[in-house]
C-alpha positions in Angstrom: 0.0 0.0 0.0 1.0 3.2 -1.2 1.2 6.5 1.5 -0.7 9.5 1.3 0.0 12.8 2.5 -3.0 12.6 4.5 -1.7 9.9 6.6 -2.0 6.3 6.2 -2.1 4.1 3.5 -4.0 4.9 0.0 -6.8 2.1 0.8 -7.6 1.6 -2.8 -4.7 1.4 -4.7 -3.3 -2.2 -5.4 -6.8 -3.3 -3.0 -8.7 -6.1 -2.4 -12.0 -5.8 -3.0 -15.7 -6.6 -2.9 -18.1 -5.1 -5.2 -22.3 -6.2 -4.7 -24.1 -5.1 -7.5 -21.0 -5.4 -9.9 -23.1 -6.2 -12.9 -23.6 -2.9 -14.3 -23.8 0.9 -13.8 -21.9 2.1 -10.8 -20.8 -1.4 -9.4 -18.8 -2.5 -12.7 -17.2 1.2 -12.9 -16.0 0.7 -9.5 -14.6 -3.1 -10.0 -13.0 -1.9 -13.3 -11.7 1.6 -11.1 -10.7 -0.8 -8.9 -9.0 -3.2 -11.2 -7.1 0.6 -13.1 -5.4 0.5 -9.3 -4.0 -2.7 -8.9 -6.4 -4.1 -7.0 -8.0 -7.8 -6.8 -11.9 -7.4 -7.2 -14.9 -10.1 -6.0 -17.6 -9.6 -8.7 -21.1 -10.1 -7.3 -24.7 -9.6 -8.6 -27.6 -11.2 -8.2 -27.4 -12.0 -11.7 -24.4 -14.7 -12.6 -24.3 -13.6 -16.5 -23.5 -10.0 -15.6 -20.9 -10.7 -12.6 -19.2 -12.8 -15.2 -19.2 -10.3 -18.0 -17.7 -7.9 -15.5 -15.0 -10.2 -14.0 -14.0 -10.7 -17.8 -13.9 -6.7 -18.2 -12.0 -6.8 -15.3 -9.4 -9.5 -16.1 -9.0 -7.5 -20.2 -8.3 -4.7 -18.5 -5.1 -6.4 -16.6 -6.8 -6.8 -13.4 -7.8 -10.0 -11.3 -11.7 -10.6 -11.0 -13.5 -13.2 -9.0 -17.2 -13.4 -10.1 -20.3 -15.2 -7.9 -23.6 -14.6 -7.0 -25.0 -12.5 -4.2 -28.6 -11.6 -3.4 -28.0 -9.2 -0.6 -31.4 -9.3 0.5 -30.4 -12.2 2.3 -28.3 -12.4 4.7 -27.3 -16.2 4.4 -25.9 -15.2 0.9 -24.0 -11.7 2.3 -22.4 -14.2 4.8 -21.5 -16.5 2.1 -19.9 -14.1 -0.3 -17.7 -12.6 3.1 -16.5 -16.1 3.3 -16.0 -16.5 -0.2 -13.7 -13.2 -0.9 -12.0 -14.2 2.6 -11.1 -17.2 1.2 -9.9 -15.8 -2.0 -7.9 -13.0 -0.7 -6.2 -14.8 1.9 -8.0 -12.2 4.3 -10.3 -9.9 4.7 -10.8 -7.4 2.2 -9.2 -3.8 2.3 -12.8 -1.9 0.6 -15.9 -3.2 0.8 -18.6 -1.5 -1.5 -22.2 -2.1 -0.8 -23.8 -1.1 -4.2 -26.6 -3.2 -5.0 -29.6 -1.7 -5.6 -32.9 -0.9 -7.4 -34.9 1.9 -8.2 -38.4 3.1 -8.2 -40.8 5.7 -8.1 -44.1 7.1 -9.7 -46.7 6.5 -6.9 -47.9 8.9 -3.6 -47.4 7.4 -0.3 -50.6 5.3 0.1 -50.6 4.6 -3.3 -47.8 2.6 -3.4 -48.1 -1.4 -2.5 -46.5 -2.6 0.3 -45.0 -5.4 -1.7 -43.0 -2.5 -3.7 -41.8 -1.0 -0.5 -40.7 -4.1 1.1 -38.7 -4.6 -2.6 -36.9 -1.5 -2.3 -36.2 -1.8 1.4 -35.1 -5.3 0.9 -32.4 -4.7 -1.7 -31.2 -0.8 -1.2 -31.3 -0.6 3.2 -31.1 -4.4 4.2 -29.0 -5.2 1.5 -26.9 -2.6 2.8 -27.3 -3.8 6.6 -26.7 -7.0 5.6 -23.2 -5.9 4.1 -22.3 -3.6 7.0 -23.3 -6.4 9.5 -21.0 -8.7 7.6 -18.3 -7.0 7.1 -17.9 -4.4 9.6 -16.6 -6.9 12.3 -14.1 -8.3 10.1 -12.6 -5.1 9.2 -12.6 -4.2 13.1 -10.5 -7.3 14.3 -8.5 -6.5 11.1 -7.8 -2.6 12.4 -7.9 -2.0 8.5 -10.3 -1.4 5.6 -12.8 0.9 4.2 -16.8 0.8 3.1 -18.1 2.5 1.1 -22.2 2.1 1.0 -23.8 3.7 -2.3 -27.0 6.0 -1.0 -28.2 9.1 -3.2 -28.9 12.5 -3.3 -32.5 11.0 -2.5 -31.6 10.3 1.0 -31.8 14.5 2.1 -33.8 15.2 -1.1 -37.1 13.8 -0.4 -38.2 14.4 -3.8 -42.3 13.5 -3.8 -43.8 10.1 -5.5 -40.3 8.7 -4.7 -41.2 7.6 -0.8 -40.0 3.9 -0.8 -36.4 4.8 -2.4 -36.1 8.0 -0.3 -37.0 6.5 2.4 -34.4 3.2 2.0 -31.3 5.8 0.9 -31.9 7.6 4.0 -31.5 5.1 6.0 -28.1 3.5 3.9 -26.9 7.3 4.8 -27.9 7.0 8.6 -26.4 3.8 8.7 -22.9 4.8 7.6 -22.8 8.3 9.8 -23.7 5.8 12.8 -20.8 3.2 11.6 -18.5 6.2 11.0 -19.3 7.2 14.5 -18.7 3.5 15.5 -15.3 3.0 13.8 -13.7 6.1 14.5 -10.1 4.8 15.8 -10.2 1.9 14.4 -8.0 2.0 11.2 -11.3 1.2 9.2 -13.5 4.4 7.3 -16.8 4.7 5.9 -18.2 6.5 2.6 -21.4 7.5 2.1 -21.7 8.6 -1.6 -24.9 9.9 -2.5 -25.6 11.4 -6.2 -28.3 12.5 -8.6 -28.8 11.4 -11.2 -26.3 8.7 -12.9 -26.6 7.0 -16.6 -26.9 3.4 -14.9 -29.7 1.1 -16.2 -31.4 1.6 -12.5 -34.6 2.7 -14.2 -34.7 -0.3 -16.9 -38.5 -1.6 -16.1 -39.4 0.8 -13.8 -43.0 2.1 -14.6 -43.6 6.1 -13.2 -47.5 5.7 -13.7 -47.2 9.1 -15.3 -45.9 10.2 -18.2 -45.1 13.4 -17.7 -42.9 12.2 -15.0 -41.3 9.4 -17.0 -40.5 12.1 -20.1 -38.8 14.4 -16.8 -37.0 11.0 -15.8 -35.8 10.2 -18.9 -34.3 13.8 -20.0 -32.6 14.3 -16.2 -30.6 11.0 -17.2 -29.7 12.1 -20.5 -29.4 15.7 -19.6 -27.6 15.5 -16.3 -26.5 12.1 -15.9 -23.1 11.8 -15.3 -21.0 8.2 -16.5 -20.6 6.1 -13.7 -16.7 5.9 -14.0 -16.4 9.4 -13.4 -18.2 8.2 -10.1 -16.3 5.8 -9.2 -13.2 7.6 -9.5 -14.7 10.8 -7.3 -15.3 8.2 -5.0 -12.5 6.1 -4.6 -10.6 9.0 -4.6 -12.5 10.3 -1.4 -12.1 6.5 0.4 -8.1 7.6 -0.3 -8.4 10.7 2.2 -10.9 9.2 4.1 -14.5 11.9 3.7 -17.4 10.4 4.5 -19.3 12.1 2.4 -19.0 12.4 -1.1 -22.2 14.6 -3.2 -20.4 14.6 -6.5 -22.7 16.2 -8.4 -23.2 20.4 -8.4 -26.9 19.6 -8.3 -26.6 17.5 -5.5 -24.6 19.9 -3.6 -26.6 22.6 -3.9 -29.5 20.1 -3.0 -27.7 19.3 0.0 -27.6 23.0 1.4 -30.9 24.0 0.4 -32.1 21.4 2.5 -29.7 21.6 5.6 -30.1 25.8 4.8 -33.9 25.9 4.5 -35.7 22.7 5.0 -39.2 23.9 5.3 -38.7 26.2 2.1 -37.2 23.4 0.3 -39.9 21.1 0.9 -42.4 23.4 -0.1 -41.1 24.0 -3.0 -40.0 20.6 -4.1 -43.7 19.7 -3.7 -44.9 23.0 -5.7 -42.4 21.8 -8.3 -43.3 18.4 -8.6 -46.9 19.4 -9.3 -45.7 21.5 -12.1 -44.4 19.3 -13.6 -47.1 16.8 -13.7 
């Protein structure tokens, strides 16, 4: 490992890592970041086709990929893959990134079924539980690591007709200010990164139940999105001096401090906006 001048070592250069959700989107631009910095990367996603493709990107690009199956909904399977990369490494891993995640939207609170609630919840907050439950004792008895759990801008925005994914990246950004709080002195750090809008395939199948809101979806990601190396990078680059935070997006900053500026005029006008644009 490399030093920084920050102190310490440069946790994700030459690293051994876990990626969930390495399939596609942000999780594959983080294994192949990953794979750019020397590091050895554990491929998972709930789907064993696209883990593989991204192992195989991984390995062309000169790196070394392990690829397998995690649902992190379960914790049985979170457990598994811990034991798995343990096993592969040697160790425990130096970065853990809990990534895996869905998205939805479209529907008001009371509208929405509680069989889509307890989808998002499952995937993007216990997945994410699951992960830091997992791995966060490991890298303790280690005295060494990082993790870096993938929120969103959603998590303080509160946009309306988004409830169950607010609602489940607010508590993935709870979650790591609490670990934070937990690890401090321990050798291991925790990222929360938390963007706007990125061109993943997150929205592939998602139905807004409005049009006018699926034509506004559909334009912020072409518009605004930003790639998801450029992300990963930002991000990895912030595990290096060791932020917790990282809002990468000038939209998502200025999000941020409207809301921690002026919450009750923010939310007022995010609803007055919302029904304009309907």
């Amino acid at each position: 490992m490399r030093l920084n001048p920050f102190g310490g070592s440069r946790r994700t250069q030459q690293a051994d890592a876990v990626v969930t959700g390495a399939g596609s989107g942000i999780g594959r631009a983080f294994a192949l970041e990953l794979a750019r910095r020397g590091g050895r990367v554990v491929c998972s996603d709930i789907d064993a086709d696209r883990a593989r493709e991204t192992a195989e990107l991984v390995s062309g690009a000169g790196g070394k990929a392990f690829d397998t199956v995690c649902d992190v909904s379960s914790l049985e399977q979170v457990a598994a893959l811990a034991d798995i990369a343990e096993e592969w490494f040697g160790k425990p891993p130096d970065v853990v990134i809990n990534n895996a995640g869905i998205g939805r939207g479209g529907e008001l609170v009371g509208e929405t079924s509680l069989q889509e609630w307890h989808q998002v919840l499952d995937v993007n907050l216990w997945g994410v539980i699951h992960g830091c439950h997992v791995f966060a004792p490991r890298l303790r008895a280690a005295r060494h690591g990082s993790i870096v759990n993938v929120a969103s801008a959603a998590a303080f925005g509160s946009a309306p007709r988004m409830a169950a994914y607010n609602v489940s990246k607010a508590g993935v950004l709870a979650l790591s200010e609490t670990l934070a709080a937990e690890l401090s002195g321990t050798g291991v750090t925790v990222t929360a990164l938390c963007p706007t809008v990125v061109r993943t395939n997150i929205l592939d199948g998602v139905e807004f139940g409005d049009a006018n809101l699926q034509n506004w979806a559909d334009r912020l990601l072409r518009w605004t999105g930003r790639p998801p190396a450029a992300i990963a990078r930002t991000t990895l680059d912030a595990v290096d001096h060791g932020q917790l935070y990282v809002v990468p997006q000038v939209e998502a900053k200025l999000i941020w401090q409207s809301k921690r500026l002026l919450p009750e005029p923010y939310t007022r006008a995010t609803g007055l906006l919302e029904r304009l644009v309907r």
